[in-house]
VOPA-213913 format. One record per residue: residue number from 1; x, y, z of N, C-alpha, C in turn; residue in three letters. Coordinates in steps of 0.001 Angstrom, whole numbers. Example, Ala and Ser with C-alpha at 12.3 -4.5 7.8 and 13.67 -1.06 7.14 Angstrom:
<atoms>
+-----+---------+---------+---------+---------+---------+---------+---------+---------+---------+--------+
| num |    n_c1 |    n_c2 |    n_c3 |   ca_c1 |   ca_c2 |   ca_c3 |    c_c1 |    c_c2 |    c_c3 | residu |
+-----+---------+---------+---------+---------+---------+---------+---------+---------+---------+--------+
|   1 |   13190 |   -5690 |    7800 |   12300 |   -4500 |    7800 |   13200 |   -3300 |    7800 |    ala |
|   2 |   12850 |   -2250 |    7080 |   13670 |   -1060 |    7140 |   12900 |      30 |    7870 |    ser |
+-----+---------+---------+---------+---------+---------+---------+---------+---------+---------+--------+
</atoms>
This chain:
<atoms>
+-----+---------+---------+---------+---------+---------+---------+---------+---------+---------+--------+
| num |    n_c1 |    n_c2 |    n_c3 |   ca_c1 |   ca_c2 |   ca_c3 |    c_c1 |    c_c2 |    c_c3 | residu |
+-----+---------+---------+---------+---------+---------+---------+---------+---------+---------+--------+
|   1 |     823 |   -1189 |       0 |       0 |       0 |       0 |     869 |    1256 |       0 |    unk |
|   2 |    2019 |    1023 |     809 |    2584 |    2265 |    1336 |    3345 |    2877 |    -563 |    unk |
|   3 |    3946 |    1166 |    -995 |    4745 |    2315 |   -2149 |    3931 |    2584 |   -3164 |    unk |
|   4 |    2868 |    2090 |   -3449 |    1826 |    2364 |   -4420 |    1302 |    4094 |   -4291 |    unk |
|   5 |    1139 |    4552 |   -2595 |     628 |    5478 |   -2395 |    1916 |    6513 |   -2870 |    unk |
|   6 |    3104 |    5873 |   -2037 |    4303 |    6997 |   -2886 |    4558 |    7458 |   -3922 |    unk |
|   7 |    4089 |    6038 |   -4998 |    4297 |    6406 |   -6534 |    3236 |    7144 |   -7214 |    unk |
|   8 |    2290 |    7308 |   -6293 |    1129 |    8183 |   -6815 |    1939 |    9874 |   -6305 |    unk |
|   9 |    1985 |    9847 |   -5212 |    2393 |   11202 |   -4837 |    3881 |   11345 |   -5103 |    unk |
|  10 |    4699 |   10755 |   -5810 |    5925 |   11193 |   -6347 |    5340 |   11726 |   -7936 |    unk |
|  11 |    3974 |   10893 |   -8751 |    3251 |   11716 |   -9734 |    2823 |   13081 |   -9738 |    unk |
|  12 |    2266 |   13210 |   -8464 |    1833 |   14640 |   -8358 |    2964 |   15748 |   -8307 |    unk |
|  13 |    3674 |   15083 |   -7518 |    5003 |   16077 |   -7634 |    5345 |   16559 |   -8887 |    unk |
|  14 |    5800 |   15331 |   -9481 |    6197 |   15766 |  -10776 |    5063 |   16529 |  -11675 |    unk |
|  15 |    4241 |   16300 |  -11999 |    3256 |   16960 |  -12645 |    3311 |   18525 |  -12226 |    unk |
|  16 |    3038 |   18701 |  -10464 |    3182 |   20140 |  -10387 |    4791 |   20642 |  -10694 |    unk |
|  17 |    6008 |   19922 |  -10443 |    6829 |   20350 |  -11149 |    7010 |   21350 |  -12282 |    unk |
|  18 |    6237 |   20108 |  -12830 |    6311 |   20662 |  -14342 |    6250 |   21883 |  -14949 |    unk |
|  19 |    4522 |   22422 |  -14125 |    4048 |   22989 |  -14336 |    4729 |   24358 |  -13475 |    unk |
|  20 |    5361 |   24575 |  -12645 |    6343 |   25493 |  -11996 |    7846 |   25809 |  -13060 |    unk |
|  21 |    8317 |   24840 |  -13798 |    9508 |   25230 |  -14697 |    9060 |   25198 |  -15763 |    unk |
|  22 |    7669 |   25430 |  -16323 |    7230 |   25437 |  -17469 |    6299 |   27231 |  -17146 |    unk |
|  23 |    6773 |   28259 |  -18349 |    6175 |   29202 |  -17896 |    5409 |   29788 |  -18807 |    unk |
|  24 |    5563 |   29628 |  -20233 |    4791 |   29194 |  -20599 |    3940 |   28657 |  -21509 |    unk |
|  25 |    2987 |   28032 |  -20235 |    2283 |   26616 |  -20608 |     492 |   27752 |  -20796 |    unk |
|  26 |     351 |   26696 |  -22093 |    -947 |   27216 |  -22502 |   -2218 |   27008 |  -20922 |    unk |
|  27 |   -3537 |   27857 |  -21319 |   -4250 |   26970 |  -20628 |   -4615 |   25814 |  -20481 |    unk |
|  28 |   -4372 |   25621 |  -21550 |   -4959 |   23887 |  -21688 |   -3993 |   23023 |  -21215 |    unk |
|  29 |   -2985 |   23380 |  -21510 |   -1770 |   22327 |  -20781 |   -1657 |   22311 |  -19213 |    unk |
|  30 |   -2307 |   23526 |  -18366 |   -2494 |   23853 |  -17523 |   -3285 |   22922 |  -16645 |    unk |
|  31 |   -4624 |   23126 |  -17393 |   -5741 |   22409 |  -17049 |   -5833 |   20863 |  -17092 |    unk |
|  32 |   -4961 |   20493 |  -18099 |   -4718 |   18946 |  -17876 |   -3873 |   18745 |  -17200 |    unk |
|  33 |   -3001 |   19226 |  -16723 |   -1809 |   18883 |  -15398 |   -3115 |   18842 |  -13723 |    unk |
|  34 |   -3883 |   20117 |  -14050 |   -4828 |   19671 |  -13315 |   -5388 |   18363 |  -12865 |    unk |
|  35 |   -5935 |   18425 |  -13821 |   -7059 |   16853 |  -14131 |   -6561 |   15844 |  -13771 |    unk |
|  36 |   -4964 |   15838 |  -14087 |   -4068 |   14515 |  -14153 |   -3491 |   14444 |  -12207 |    unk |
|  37 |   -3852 |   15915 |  -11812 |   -3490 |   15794 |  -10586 |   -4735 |   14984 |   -9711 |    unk |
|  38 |   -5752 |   15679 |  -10012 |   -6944 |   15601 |   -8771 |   -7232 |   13492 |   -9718 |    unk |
|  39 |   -7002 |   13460 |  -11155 |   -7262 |   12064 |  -10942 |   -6166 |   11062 |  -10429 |    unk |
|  40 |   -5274 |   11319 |   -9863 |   -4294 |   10758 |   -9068 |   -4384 |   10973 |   -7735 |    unk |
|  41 |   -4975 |   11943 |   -7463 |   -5336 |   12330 |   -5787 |   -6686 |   11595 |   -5437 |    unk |
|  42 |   -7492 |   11246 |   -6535 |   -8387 |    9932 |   -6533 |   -7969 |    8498 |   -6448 |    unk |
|  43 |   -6772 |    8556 |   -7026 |   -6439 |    6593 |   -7070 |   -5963 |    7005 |   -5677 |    unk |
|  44 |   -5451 |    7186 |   -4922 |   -4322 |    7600 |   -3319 |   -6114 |    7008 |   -2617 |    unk |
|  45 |   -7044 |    8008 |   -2886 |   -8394 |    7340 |   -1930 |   -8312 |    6500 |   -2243 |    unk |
|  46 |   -8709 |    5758 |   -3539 |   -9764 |    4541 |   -4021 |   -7921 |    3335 |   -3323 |    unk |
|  47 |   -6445 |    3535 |   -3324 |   -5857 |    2549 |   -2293 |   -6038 |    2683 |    -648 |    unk |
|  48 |   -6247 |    4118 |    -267 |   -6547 |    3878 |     900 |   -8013 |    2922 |    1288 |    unk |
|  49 |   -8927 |    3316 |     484 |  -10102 |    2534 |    1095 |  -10095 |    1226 |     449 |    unk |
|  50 |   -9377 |     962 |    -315 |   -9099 |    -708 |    -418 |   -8342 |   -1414 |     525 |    unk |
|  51 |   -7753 |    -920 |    1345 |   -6177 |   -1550 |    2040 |   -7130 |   -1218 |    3217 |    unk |
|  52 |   -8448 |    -229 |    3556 |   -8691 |    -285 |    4903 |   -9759 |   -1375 |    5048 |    unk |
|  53 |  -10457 |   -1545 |    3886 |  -11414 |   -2471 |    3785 |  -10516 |   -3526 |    4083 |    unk |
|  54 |   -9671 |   -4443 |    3932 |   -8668 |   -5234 |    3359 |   -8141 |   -5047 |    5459 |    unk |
|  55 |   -8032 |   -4365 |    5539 |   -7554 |   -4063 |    7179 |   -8678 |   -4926 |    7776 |    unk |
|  56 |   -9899 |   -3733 |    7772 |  -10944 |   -3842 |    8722 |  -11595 |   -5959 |    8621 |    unk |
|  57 |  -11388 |   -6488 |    7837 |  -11427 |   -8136 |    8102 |  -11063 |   -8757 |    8774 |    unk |
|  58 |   -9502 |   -8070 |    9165 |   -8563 |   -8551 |   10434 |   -8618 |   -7997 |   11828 |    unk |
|  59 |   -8634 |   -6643 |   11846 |   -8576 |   -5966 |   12423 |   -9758 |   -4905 |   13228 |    unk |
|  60 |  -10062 |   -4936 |   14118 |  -11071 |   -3801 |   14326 |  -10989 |   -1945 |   14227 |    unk |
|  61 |  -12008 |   -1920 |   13710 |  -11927 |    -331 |   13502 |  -11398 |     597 |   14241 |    unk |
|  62 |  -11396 |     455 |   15849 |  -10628 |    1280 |   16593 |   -8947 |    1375 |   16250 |    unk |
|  63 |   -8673 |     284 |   16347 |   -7483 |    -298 |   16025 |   -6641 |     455 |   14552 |    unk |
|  64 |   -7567 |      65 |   13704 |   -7173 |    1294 |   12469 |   -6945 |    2539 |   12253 |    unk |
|  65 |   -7804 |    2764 |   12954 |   -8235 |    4799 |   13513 |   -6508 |    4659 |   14270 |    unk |
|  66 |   -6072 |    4091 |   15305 |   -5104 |    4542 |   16151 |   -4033 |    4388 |   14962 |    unk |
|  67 |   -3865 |    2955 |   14932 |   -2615 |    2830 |   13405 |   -2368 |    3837 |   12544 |    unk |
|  68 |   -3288 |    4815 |   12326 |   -3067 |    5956 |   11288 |   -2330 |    6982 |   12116 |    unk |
|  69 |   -2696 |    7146 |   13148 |   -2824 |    8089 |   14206 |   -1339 |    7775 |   14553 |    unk |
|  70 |    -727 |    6694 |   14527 |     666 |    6343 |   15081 |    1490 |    6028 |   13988 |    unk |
|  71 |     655 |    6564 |   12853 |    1933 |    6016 |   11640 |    2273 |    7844 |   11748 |    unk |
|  72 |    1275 |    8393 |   11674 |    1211 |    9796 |   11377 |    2291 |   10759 |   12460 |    unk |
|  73 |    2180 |   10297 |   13741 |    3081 |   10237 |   14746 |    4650 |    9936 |   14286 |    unk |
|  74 |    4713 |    8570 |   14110 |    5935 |    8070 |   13497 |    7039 |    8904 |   13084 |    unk |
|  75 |    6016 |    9668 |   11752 |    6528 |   10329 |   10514 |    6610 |   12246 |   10775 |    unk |
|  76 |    6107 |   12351 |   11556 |    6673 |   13457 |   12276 |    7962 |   13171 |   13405 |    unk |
|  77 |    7949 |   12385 |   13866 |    8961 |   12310 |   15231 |   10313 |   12107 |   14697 |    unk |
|  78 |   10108 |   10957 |   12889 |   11280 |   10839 |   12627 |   11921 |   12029 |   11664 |    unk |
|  79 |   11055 |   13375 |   11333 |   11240 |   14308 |   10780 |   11623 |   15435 |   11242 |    unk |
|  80 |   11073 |   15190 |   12506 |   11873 |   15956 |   14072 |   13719 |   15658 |   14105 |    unk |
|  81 |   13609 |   14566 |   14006 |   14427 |   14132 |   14486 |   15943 |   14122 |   13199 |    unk |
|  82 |   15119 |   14529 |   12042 |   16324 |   14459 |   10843 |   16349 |   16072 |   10910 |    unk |
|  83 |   15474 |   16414 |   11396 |   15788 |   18566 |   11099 |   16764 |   18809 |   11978 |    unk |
|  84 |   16650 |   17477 |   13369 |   17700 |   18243 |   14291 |   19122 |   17217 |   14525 |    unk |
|  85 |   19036 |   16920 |   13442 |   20590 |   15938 |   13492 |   21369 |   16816 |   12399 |    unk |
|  86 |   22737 |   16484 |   13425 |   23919 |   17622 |   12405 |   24298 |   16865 |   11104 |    unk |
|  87 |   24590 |   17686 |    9968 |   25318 |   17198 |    8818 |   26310 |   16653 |    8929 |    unk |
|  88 |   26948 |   15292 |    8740 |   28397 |   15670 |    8695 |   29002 |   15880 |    7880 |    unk |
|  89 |   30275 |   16198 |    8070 |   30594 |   16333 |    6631 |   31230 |   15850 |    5812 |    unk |
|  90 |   31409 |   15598 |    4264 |   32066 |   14315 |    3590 |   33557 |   14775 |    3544 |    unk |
+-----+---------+---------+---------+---------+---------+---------+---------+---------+---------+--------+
</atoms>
């Protein structure tokens, strides 16, 4: 689930990329970088609610609710924790 969701949002990146070193881009090229975004910000739902459905068989719903809640945790603490570690140097 997790790299499926990455490779969707490493898409979006790039797409808005694009559209930031591209200056210029017609409307229309515009508008489909759009489209191509929000329908990729659709597949990210349609894996989350497959993988929770896919959860919730095993698992109870409370249980899921917290798991998000402690992945989400996780991924801040370890982002804490890389802002405040020194460089070294090569």
């Amino acid at each position: 689930m997790v790299k499926k969701i990455r490779d969707k949002e490493f898409q979006i990146r790039k797409n808005t990329k694009a559209v930031r070193d591209a200056k210029n881009l017609t409307n229309a090229q515009v508008l489909k970088v759009v489209e191509e975004t929000l329908d990729t910000e659709q597949q990210i739902l349609d894996i989350k609610k497959e993988y929770y459905h896919k959860l919730l068989a095993v698992i109870p719903s409370p249980k899921i609710l917290k798991l998000d809640w402690v992945e989400h945790k996780f991924h801040k603490q370890l982002l804490d924790k890389m802002r405040n570690c020194p460089v070294s140097p090569k």
